[in-house]
N, C-alpha and C positions, 0 to 999 in steps of 0.2 A: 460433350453431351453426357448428361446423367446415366446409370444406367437402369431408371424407371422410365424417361426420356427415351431413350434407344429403345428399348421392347414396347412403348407403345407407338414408337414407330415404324417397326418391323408388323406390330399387329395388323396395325393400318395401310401397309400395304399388302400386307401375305395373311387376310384374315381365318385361314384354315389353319393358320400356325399356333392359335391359341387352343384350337382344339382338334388335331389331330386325332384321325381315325385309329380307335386298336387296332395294333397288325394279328397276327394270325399266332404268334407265341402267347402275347398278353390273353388274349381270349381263351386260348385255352391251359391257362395258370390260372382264371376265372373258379369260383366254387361254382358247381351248377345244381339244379332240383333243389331239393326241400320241396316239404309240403307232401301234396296227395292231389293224384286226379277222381276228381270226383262227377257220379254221375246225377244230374239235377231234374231228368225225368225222361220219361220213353217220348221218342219221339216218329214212330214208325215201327209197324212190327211186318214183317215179308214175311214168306216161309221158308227162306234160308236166313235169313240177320235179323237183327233188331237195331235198331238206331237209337241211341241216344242223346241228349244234349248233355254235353260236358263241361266239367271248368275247370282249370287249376291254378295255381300260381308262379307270378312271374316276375320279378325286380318288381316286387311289391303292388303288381296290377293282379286281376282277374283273367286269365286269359276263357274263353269258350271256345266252343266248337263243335263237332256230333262226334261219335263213334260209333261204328259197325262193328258186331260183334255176330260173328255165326252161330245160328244156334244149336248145331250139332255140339255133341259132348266132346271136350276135351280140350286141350291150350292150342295157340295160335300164334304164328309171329305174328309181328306186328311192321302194319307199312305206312307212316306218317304223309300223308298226301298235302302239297301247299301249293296254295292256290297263288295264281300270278297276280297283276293287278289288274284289278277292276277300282270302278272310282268308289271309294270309302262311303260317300254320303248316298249312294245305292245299295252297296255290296248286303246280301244278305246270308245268314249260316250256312243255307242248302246252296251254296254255289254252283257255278257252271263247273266246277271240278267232280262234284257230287256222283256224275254217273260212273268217273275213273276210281272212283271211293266201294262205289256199288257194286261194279264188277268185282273188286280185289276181295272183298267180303265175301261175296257167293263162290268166289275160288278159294275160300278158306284163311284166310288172314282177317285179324284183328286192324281195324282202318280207321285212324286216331286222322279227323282234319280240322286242323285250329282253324280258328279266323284270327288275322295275324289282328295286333293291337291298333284300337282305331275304326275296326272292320265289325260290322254287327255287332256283338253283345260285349267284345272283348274290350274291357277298358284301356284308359289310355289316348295317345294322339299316333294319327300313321307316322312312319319315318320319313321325314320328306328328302333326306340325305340319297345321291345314289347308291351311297353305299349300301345301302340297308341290312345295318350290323344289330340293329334292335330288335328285325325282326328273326335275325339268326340267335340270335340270345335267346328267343323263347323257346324256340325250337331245342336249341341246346338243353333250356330247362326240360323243356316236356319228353327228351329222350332220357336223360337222369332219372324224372321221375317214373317212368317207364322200367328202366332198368330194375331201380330200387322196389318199385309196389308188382312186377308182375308176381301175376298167381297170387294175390292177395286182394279185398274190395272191388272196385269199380274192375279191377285190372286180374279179375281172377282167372277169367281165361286164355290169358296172355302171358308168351314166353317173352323173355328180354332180351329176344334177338330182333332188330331193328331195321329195315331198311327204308328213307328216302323215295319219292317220286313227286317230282317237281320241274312245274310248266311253267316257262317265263321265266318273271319274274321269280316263281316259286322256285328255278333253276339252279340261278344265282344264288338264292337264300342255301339248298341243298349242298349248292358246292362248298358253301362256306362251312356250313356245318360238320360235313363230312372231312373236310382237310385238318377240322378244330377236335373232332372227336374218334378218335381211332375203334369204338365200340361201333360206328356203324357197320353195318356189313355189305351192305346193297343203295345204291343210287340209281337211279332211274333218272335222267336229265331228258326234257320233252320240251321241245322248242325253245331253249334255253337260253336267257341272259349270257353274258360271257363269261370267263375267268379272269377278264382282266377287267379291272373296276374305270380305268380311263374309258377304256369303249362304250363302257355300258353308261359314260357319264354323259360322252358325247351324242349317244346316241338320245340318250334321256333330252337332252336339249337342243337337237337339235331336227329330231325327228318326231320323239312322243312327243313333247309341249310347248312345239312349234319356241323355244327358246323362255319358257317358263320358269323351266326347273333345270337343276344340273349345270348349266352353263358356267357358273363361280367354279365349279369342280374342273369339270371339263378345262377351261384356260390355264388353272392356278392348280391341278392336282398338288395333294399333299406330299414331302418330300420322301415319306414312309411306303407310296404307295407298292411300291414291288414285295414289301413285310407284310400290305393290306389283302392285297388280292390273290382268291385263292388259286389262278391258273400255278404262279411259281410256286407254289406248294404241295403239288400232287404229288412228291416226292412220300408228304404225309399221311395219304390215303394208303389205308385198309381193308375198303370195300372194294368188291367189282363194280363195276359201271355200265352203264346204256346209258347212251347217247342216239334219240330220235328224232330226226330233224328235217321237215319238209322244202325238199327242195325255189318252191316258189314262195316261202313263208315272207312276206313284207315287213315284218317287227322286228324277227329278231333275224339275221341274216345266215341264210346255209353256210355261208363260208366258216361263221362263226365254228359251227360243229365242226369244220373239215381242221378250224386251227384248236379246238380242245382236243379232237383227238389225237392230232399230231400232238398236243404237248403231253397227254395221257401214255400215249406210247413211248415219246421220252424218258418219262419219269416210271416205265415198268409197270405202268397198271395194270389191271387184271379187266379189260375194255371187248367189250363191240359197242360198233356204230351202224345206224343204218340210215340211210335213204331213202324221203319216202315221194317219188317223181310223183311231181305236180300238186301235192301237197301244198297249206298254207299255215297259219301261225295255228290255229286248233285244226285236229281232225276231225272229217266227217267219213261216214261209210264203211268203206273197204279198207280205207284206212287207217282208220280208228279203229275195227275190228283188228286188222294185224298188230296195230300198237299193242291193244290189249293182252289178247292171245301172248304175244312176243314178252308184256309184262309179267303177265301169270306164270309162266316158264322159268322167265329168270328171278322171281323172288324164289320160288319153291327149288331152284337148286341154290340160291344163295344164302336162304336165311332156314331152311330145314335141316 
């Protein structure tokens, strides 16, 4: 057998083997930021924030989104909010995440929430991959350019100390970022995807799209995948973390939390977790208020 012969034999049965997921080294030997976040107009003024619509750039797309910016005097960290999924050909800027954006602003941080690429104004196509390492790219980018522009333009009231707070989907994306980039400070994980990219393939297909999507991953995982996914790599984090996760949540499964924290506490992280009885995949009420509250808390001892 040739050896052009052989490999597109091998392709044709292991088609993930032509294009292997980055693991979690390659990405971050990645250059990230360039550019500039830019503000494109007000889009809400309260009497504690002002809202913006945003944009910057990203592997050569536009990414948008809004930003909350308080508008008392003086700098503000900053807490990236990412939104889980919702379906693309709906999804609009002011997401259902919008009110965990809102609170975080009226408590004094600067509240950067992209619409990942694909998702309302932000160009590009969604990532249909479980992995979804595209949409952690941007995010990577937009903490770069965070870093690089605070206290100057768009980004004048903003210090370049960083933290994460990500539901679902936006979980998963969080963890990846924060194991890839050691500048985060603070993560916030809110019913959250898992750390191991098999689970979340399987579950992607076998639960969200009734056998849609994921299912190729899920049977045939890629051979890299323990380099891919960031559970094995909390070794690499240098943020603290929260972990909240509602006990009766149907999507993404309690248990999930009980096995990130246990590998969190393995790997020496600086963690709590909490439990929220009776809980479901978003909060409402009493709930969502302690979420909050419990947010607010631990940004301002993690990132002041």
């Amino acid at each position: 057998m040739t050896r052009g012969l052989a490999l597109a034999t091998i392709l044709g049965l292991f088609p993930w083997a032509s294009a292997q997921p980055p693991t979690i080294a390659q990405l971050a030997r990645e250059p990230r930021g360039g550019g500039s976040l830019y503000v494109e107009r007000v889009l809400e003024r309260t009497p504690s924030f002002t809202r913006y619509l945003v944009r910057y750039p990203s592997e050569g797309l536009w990414m948008y989104g809004f930003m909350n910016v308080p508008n008392r005097p003086g700098r503000f960290p900053v807490v990236i909010v990412i939104h889980g999924y919702v379906n693309p050909a709906t999804y609009r800027t002011l997401a259902y995440t919008t009110r965990y954006a809102d609170e975080l602003a009226r408590a004094g941080f600067v509240v950067l929430h992209p619409n990942l690429r694909g998702h309302g104004l932000s160009q590009g196509q969604p990532d249909p991959s479980p992995w979804r390492i595209a949409y952690a790219r941007e995010i990577l980018d937009l903490a770069a350019i965070v870093r690089t522009q605070a206290g100057q333009g768009a980004l004048e009231k903003a210090l370049p100390h960083i933290g994460l707070m990500g539901h679902s989907m936006g979980g998963g994306i969080a963890q990846r970022v924060a194991v890839v980039d050691p500048s985060i400070r603070a993560v916030l994980l809110y019913g959250t995807m898992h750390g191991d990219d098999l689970k979340n393939a399987q579950r992607i297909c076998h639960v969200f799209t009734g056998g849609a999507r994921g299912c190729a991953e899920a049977r045939n995982p890629p051979p890299n995948l323990a380099q891919v996914s960031p559970l094995y790599h909390y070794h690499r984090l240098r943020a603290m973390v929260q972990v909240h996760h509602g006990t009766q949540d149907p999507q993404t499964p309690y248990v999930w939390a009980q096995e990130i924290c246990a590998a969190l506490q393995k790997s020496g992280v600086d963690h709590r977790c909490f439990a929220y009885p009776g809980a479901g995949h978003t909060f409402q009420g009493a709930h969502r208020t302690l979420l909050m509250q419990r947010a607010v808390a631990f940004f301002r001892a993690a990132l002041n």
